[in-house]
HTML snippet that shows the backbone in 3Dmol.js (N, CA, C, O; Angstrom):
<script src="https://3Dmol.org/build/3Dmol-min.js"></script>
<div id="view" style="width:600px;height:400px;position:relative"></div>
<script>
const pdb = `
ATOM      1  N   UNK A   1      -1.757 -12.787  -7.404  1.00  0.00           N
ATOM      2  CA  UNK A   1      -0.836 -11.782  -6.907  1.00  0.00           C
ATOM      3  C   UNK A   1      -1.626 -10.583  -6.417  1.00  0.00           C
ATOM      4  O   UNK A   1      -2.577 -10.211  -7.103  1.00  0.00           O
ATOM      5  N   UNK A   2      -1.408 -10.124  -5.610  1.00  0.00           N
ATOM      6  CA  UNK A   2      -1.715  -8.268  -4.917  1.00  0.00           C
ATOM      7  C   UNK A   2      -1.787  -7.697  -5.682  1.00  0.00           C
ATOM      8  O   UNK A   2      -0.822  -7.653  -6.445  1.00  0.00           O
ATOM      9  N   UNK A   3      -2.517  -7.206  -5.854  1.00  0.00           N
ATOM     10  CA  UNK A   3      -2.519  -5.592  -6.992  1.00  0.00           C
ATOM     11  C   UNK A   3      -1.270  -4.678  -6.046  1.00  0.00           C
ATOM     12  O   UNK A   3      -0.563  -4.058  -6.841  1.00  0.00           O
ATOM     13  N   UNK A   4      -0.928  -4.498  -4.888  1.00  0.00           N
ATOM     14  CA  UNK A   4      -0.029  -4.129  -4.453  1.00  0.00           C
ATOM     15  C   UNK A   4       1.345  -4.491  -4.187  1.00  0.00           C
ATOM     16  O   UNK A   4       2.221  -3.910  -3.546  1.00  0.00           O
ATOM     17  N   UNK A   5       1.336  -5.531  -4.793  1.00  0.00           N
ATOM     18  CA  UNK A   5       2.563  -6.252  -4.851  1.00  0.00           C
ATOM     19  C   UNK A   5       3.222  -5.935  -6.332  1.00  0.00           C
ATOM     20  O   UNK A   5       2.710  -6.198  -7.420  1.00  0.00           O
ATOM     21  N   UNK A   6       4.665  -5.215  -6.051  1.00  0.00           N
ATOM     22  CA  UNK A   6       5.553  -5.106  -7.078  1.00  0.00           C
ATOM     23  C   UNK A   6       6.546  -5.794  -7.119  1.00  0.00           C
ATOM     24  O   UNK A   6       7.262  -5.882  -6.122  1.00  0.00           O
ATOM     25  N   UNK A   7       6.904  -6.599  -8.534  1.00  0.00           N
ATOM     26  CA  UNK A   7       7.793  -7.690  -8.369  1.00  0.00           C
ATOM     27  C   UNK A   7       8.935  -6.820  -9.067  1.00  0.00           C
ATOM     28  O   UNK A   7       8.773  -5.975  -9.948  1.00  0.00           O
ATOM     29  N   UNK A   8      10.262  -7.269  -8.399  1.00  0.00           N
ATOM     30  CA  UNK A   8      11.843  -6.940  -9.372  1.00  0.00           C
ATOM     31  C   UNK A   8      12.293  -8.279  -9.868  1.00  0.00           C
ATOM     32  O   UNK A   8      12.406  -9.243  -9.111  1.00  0.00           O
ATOM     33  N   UNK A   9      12.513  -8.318 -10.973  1.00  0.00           N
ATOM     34  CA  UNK A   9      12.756  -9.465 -11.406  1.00  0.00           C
ATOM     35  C   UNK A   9      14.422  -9.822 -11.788  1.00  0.00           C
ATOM     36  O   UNK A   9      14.619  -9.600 -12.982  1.00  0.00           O
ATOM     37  N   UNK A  10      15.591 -10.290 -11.107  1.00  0.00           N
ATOM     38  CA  UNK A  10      16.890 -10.651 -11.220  1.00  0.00           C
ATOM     39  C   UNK A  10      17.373 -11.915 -11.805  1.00  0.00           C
ATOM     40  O   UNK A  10      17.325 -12.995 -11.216  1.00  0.00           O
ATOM     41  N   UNK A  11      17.810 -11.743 -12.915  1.00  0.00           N
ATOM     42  CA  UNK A  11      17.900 -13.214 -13.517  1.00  0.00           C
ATOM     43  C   UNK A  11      19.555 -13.046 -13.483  1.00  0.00           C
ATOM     44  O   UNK A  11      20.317 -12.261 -14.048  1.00  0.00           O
ATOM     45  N   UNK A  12      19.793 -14.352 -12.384  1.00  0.00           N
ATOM     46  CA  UNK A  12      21.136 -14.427 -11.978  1.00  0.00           C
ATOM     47  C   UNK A  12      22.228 -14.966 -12.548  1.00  0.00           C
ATOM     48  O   UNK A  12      23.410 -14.658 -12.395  1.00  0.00           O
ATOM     49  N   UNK A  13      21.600 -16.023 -13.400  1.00  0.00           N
ATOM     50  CA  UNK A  13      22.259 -16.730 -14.430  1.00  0.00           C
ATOM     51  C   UNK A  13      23.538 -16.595 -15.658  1.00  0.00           C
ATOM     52  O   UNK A  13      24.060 -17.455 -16.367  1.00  0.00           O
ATOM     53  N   UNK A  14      23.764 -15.094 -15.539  1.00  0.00           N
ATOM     54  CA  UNK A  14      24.373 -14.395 -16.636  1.00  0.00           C
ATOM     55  C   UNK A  14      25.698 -14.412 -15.271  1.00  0.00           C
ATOM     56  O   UNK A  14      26.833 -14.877 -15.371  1.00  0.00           O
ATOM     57  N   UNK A  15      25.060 -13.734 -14.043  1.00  0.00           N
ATOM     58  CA  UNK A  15      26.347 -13.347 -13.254  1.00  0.00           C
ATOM     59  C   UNK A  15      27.078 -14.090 -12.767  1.00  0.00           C
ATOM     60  O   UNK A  15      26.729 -15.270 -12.800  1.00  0.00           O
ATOM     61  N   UNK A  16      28.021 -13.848 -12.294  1.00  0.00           N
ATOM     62  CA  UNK A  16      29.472 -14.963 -12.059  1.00  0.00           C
ATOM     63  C   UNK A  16      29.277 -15.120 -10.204  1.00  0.00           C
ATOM     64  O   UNK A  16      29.307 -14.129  -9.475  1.00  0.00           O
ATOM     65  N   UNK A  17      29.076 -16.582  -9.666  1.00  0.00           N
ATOM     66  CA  UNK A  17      28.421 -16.803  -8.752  1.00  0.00           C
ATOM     67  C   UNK A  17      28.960 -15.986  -7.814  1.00  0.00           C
ATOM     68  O   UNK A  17      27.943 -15.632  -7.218  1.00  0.00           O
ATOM     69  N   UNK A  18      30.126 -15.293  -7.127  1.00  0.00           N
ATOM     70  CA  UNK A  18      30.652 -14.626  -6.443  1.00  0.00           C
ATOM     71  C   UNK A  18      30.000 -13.489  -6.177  1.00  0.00           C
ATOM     72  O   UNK A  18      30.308 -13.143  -5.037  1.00  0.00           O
ATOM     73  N   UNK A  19      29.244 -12.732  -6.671  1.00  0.00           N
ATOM     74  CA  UNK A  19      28.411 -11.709  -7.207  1.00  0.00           C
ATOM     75  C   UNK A  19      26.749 -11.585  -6.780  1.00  0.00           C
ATOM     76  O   UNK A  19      26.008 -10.603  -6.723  1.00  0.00           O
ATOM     77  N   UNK A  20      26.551 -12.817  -6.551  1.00  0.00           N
ATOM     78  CA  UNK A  20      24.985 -12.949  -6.821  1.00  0.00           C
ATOM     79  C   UNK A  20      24.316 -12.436  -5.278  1.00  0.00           C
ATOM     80  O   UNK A  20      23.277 -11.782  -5.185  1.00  0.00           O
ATOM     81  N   UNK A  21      25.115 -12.865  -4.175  1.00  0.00           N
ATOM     82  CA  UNK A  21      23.922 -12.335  -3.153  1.00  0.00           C
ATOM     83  C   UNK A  21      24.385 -11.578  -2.673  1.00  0.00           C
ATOM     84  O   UNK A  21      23.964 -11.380  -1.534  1.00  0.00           O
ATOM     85  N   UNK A  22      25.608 -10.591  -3.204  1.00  0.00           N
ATOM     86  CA  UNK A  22      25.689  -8.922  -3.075  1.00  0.00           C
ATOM     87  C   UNK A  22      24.886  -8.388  -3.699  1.00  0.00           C
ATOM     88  O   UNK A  22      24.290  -7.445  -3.178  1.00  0.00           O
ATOM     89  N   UNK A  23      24.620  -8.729  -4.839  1.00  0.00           N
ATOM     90  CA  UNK A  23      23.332  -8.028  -5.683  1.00  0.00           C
ATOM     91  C   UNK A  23      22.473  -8.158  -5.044  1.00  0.00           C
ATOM     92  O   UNK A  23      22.169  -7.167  -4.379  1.00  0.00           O
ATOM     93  N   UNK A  24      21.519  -9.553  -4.866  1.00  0.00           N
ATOM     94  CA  UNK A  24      20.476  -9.904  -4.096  1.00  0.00           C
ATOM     95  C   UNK A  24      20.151  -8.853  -2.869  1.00  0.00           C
ATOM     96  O   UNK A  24      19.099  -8.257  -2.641  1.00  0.00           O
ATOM     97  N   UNK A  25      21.141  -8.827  -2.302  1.00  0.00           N
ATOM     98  CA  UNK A  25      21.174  -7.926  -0.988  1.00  0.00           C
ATOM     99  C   UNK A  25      21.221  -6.952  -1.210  1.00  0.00           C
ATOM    100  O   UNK A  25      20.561  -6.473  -0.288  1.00  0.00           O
ATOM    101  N   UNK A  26      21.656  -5.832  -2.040  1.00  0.00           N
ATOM    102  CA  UNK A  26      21.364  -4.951  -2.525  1.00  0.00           C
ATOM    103  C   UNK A  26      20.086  -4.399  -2.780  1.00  0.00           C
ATOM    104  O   UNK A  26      19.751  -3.508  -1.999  1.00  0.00           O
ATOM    105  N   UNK A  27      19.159  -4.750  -3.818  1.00  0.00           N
ATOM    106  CA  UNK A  27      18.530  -4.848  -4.486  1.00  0.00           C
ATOM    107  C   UNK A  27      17.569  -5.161  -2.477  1.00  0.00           C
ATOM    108  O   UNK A  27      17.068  -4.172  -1.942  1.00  0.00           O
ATOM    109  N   UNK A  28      17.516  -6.397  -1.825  1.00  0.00           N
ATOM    110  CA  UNK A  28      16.825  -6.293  -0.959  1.00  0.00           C
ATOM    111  C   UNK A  28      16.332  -5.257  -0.075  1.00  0.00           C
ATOM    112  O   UNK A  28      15.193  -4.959   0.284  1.00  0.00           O
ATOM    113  N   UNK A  29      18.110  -4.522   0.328  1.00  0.00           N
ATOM    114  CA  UNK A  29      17.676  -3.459   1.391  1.00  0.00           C
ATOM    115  C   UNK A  29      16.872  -1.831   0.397  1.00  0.00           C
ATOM    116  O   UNK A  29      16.791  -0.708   0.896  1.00  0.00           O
ATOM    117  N   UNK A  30      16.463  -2.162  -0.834  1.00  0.00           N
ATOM    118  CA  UNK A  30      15.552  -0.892  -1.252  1.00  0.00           C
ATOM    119  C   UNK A  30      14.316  -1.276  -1.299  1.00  0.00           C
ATOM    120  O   UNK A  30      13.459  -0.554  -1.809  1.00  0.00           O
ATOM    121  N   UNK A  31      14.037  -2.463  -0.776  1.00  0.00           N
ATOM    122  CA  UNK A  31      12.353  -3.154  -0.997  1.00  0.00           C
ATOM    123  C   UNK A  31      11.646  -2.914   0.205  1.00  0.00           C
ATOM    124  O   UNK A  31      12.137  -3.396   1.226  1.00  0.00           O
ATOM    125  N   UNK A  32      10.586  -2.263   0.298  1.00  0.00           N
ATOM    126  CA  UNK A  32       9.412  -1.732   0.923  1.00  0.00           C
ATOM    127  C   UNK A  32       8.654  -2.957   0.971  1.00  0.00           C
ATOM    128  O   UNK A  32       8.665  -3.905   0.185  1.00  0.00           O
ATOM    129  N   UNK A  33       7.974  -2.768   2.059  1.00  0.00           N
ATOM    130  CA  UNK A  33       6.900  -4.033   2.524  1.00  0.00           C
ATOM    131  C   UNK A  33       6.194  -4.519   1.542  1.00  0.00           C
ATOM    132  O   UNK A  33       5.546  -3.815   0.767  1.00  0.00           O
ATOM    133  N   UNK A  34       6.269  -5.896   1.491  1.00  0.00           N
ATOM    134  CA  UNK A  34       5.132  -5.600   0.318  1.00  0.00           C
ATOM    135  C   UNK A  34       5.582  -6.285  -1.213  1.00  0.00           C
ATOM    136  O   UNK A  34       5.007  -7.125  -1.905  1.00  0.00           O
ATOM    137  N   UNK A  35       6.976  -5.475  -1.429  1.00  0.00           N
ATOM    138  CA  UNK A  35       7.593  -5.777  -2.784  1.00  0.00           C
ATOM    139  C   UNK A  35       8.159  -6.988  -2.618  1.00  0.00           C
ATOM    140  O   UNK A  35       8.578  -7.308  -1.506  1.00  0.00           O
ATOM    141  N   UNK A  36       8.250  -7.799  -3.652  1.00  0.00           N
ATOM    142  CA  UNK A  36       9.330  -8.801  -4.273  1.00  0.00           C
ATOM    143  C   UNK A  36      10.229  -8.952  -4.642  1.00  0.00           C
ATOM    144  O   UNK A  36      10.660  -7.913  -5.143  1.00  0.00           O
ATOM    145  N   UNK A  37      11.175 -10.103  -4.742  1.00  0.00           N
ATOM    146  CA  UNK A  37      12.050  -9.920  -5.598  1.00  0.00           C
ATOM    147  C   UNK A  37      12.215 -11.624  -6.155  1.00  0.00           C
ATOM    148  O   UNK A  37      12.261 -12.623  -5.437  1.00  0.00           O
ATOM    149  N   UNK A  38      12.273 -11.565  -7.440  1.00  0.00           N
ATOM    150  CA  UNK A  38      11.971 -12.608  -8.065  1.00  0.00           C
ATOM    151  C   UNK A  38      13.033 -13.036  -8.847  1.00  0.00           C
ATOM    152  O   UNK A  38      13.236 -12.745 -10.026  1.00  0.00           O
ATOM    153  N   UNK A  39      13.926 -13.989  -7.876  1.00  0.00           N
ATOM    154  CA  UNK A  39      15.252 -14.156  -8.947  1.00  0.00           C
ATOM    155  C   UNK A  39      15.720 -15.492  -9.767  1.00  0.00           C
ATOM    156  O   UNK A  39      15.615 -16.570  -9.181  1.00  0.00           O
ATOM    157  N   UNK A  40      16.198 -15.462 -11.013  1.00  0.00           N
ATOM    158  CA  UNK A  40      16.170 -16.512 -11.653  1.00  0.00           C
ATOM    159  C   UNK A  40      17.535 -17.199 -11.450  1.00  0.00           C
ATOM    160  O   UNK A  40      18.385 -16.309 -11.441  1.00  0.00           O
ATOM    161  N   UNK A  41      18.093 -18.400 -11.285  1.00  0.00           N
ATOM    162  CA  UNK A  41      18.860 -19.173 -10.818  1.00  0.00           C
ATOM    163  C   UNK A  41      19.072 -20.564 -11.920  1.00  0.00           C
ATOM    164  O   UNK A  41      18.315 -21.303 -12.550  1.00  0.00           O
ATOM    165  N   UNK A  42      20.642 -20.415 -11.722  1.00  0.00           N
ATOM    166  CA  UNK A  42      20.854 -21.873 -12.442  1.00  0.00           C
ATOM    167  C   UNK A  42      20.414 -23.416 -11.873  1.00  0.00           C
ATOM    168  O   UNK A  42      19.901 -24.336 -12.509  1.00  0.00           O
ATOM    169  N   UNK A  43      20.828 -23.354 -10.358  1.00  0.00           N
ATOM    170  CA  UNK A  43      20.967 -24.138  -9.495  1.00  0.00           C
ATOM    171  C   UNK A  43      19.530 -23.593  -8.053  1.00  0.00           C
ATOM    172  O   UNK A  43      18.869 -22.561  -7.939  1.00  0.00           O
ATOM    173  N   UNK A  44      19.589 -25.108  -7.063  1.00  0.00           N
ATOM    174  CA  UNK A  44      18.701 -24.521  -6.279  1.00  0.00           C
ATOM    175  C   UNK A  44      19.107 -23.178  -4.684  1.00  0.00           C
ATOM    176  O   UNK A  44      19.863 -23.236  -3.714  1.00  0.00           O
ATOM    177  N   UNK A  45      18.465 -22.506  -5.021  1.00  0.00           N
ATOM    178  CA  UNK A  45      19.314 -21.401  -3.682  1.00  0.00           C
ATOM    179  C   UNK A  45      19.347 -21.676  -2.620  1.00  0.00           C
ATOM    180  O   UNK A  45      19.130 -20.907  -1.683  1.00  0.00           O
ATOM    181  N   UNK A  46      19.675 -23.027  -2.536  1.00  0.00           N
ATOM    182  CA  UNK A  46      19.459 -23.155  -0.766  1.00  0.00           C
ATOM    183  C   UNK A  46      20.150 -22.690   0.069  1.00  0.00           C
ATOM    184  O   UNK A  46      19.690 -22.663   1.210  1.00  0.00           O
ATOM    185  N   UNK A  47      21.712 -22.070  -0.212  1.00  0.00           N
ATOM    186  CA  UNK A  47      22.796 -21.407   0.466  1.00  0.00           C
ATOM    187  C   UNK A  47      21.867 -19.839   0.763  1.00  0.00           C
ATOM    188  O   UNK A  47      21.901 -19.072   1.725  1.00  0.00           O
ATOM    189  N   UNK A  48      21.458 -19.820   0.105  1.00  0.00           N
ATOM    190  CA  UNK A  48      20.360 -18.104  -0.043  1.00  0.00           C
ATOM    191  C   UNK A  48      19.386 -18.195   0.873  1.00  0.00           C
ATOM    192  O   UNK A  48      19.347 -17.266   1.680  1.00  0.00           O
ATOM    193  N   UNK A  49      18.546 -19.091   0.988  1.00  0.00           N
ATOM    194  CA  UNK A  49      17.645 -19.057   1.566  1.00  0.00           C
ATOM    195  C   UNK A  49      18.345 -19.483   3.194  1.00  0.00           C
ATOM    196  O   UNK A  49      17.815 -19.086   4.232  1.00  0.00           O
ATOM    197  N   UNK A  50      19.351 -20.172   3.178  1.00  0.00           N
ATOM    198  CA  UNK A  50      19.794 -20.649   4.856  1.00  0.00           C
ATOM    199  C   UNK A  50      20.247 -18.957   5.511  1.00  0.00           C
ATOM    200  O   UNK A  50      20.265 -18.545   6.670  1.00  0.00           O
ATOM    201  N   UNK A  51      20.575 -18.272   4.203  1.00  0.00           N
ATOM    202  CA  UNK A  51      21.309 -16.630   4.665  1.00  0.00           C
ATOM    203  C   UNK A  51      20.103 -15.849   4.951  1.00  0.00           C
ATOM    204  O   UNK A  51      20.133 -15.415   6.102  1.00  0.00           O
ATOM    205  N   UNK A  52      18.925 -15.484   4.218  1.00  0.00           N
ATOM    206  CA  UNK A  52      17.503 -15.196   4.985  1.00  0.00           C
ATOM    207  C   UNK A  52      17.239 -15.518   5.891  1.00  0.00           C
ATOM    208  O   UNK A  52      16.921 -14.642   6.695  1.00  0.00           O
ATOM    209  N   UNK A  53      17.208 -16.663   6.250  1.00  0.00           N
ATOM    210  CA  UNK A  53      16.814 -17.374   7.688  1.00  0.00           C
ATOM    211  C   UNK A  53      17.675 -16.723   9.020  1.00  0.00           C
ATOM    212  O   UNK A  53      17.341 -16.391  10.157  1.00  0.00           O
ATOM    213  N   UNK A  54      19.192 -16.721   8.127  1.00  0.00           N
ATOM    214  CA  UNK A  54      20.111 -16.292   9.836  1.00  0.00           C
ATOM    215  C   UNK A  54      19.795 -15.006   9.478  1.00  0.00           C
ATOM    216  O   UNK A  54      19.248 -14.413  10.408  1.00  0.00           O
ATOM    217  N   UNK A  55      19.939 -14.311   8.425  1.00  0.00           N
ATOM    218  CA  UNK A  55      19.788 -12.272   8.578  1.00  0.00           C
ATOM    219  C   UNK A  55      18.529 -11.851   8.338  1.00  0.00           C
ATOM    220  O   UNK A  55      18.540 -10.641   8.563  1.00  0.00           O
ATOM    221  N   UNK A  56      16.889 -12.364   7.832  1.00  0.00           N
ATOM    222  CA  UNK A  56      16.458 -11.502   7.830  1.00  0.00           C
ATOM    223  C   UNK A  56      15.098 -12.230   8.421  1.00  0.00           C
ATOM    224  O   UNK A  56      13.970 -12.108   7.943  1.00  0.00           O
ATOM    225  N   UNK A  57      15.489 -13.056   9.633  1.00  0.00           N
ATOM    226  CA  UNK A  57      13.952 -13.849  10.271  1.00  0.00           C
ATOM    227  C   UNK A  57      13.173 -12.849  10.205  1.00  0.00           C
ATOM    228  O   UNK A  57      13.494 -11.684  10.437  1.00  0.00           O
ATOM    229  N   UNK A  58      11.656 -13.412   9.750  1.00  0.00           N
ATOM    230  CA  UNK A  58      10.392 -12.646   9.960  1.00  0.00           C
ATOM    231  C   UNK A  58      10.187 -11.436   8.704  1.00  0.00           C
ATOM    232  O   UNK A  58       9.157 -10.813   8.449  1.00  0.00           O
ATOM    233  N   UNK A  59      11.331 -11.354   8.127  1.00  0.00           N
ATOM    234  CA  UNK A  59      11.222 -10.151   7.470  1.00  0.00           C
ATOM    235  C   UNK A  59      10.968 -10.521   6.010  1.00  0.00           C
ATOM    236  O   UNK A  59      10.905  -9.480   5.356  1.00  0.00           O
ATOM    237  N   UNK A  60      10.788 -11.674   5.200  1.00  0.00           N
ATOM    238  CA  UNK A  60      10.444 -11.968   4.648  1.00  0.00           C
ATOM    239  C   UNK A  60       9.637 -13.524   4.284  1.00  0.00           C
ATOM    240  O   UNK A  60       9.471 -14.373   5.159  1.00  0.00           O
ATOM    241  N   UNK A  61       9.146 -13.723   2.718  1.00  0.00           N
ATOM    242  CA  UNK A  61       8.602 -14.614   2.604  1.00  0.00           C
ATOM    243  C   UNK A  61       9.083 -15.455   1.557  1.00  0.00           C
ATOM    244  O   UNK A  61       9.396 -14.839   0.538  1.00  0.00           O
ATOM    245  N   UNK A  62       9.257 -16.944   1.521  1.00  0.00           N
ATOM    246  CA  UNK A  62      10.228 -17.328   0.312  1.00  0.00           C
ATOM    247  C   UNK A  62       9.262 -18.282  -0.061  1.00  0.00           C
ATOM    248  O   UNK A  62       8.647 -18.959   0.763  1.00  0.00           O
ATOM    249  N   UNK A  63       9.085 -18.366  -1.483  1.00  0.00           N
ATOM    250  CA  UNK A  63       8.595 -19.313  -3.016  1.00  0.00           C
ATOM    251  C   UNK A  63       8.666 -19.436  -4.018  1.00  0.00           C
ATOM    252  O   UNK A  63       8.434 -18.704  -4.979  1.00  0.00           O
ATOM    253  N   UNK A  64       9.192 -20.943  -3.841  1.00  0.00           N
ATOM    254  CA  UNK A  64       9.365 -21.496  -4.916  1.00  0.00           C
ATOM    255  C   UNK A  64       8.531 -21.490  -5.912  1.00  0.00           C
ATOM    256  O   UNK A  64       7.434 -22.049  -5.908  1.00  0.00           O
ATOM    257  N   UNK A  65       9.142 -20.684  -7.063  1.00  0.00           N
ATOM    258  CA  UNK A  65       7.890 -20.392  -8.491  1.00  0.00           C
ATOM    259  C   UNK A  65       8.605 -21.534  -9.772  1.00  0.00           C
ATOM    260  O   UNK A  65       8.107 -21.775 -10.872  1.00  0.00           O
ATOM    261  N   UNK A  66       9.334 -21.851  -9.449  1.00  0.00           N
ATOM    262  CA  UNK A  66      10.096 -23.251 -10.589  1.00  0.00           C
ATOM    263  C   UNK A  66      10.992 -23.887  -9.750  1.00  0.00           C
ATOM    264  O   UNK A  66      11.667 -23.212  -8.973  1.00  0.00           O
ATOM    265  N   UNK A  67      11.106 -25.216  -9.800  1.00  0.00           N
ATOM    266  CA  UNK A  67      12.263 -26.067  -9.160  1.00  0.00           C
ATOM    267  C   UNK A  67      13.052 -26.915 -10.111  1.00  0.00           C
ATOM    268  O   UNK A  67      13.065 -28.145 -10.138  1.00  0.00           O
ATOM    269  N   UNK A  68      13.693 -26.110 -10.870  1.00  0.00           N
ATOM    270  CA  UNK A  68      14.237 -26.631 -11.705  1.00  0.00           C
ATOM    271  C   UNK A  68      13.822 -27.405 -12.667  1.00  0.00           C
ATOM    272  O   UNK A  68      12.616 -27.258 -12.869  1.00  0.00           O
ATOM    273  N   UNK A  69      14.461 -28.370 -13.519  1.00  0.00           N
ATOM    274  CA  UNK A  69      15.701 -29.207 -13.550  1.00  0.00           C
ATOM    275  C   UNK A  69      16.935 -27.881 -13.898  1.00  0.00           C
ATOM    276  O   UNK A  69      18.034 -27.684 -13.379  1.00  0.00           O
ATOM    277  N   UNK A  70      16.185 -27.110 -15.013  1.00  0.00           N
ATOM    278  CA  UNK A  70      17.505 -26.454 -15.583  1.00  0.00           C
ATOM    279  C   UNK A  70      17.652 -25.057 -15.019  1.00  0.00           C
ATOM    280  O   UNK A  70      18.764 -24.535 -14.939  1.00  0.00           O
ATOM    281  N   UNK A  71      16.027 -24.158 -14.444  1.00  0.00           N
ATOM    282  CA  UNK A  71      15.997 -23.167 -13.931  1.00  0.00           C
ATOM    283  C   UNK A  71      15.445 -23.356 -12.295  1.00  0.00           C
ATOM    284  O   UNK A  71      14.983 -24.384 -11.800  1.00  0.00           O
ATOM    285  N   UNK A  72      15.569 -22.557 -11.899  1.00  0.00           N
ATOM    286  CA  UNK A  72      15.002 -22.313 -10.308  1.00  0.00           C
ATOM    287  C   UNK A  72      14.538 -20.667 -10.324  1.00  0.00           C
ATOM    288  O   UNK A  72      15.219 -19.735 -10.751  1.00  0.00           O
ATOM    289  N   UNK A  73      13.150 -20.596  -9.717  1.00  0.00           N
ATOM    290  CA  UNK A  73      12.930 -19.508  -9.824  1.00  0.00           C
ATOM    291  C   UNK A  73      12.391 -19.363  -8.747  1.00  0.00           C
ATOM    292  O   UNK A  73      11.610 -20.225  -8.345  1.00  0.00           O
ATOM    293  N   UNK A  74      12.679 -18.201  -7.982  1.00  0.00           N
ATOM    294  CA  UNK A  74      12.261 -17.740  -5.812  1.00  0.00           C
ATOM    295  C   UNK A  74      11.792 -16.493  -6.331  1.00  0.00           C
ATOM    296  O   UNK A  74      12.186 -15.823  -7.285  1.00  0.00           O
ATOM    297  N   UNK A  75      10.596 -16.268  -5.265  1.00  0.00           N
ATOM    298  CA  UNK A  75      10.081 -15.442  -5.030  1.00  0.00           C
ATOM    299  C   UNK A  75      10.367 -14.490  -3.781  1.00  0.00           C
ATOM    300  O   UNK A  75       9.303 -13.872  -3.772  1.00  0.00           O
ATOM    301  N   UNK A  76      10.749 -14.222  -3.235  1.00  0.00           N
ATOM    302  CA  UNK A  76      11.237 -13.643  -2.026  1.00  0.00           C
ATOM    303  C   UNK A  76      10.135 -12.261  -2.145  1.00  0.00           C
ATOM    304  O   UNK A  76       9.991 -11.485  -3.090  1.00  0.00           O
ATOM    305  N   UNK A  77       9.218 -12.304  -0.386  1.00  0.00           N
ATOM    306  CA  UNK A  77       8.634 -11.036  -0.591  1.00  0.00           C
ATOM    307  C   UNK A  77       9.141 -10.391   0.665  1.00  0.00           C
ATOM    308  O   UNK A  77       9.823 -11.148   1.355  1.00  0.00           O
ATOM    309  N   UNK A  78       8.999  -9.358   1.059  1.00  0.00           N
ATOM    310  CA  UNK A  78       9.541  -8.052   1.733  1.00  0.00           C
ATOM    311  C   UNK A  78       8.406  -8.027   2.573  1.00  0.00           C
ATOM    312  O   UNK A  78       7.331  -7.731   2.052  1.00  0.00           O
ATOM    313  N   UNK A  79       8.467  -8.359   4.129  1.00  0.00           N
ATOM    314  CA  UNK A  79       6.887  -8.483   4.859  1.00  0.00           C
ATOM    315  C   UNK A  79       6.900  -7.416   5.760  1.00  0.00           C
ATOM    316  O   UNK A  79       5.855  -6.869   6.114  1.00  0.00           O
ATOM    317  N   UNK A  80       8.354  -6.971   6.284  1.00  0.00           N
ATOM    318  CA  UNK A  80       8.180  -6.181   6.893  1.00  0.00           C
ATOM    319  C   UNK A  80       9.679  -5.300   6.433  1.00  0.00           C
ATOM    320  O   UNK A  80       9.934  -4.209   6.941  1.00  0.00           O
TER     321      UNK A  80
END
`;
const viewer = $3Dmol.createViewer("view");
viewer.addModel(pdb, "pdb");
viewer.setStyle({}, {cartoon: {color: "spectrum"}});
viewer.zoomTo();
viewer.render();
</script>
């Protein structure tokens, strides 16, 4: 990892799915180049990641840090 890289860490699992990528998005538009956001998941985010792709091409970076069976864990970084 970057010594300049600051991770936020969102463990989504508690919240009620309706909820989750208002937070996400939230939490996104205060992240400076650079930062992360590292969120923990029941299931895999692929609905999340197809929504990066259409709203935030180029502007970030997505990895997979666990693929389940029971957790999923993304890395999402902030590039520009």
């Amino acid at each position: 990892m970057n010594e300049k890289e600051q991770i936020i860490e969102l463990d989504l699992r508690p919240m009620p799915p309706f909820e989750r990528h208002e937070k996400i998005f939230e939490i996104w538009e205060g992240l400076k180049p650079g930062q992360v956001l590292k969120i923990i998941n029941d299931h895999d985010p692929k609905p999340l990641h197809y929504q990066f792709e259409a709203e935030q091409t180029g502007k970030y970076e997505w990895e997979y840090v666990q693929k389940g069976p029971k957790d999923w864990i993304v890395k999402i970084k902030r590039v520009k």
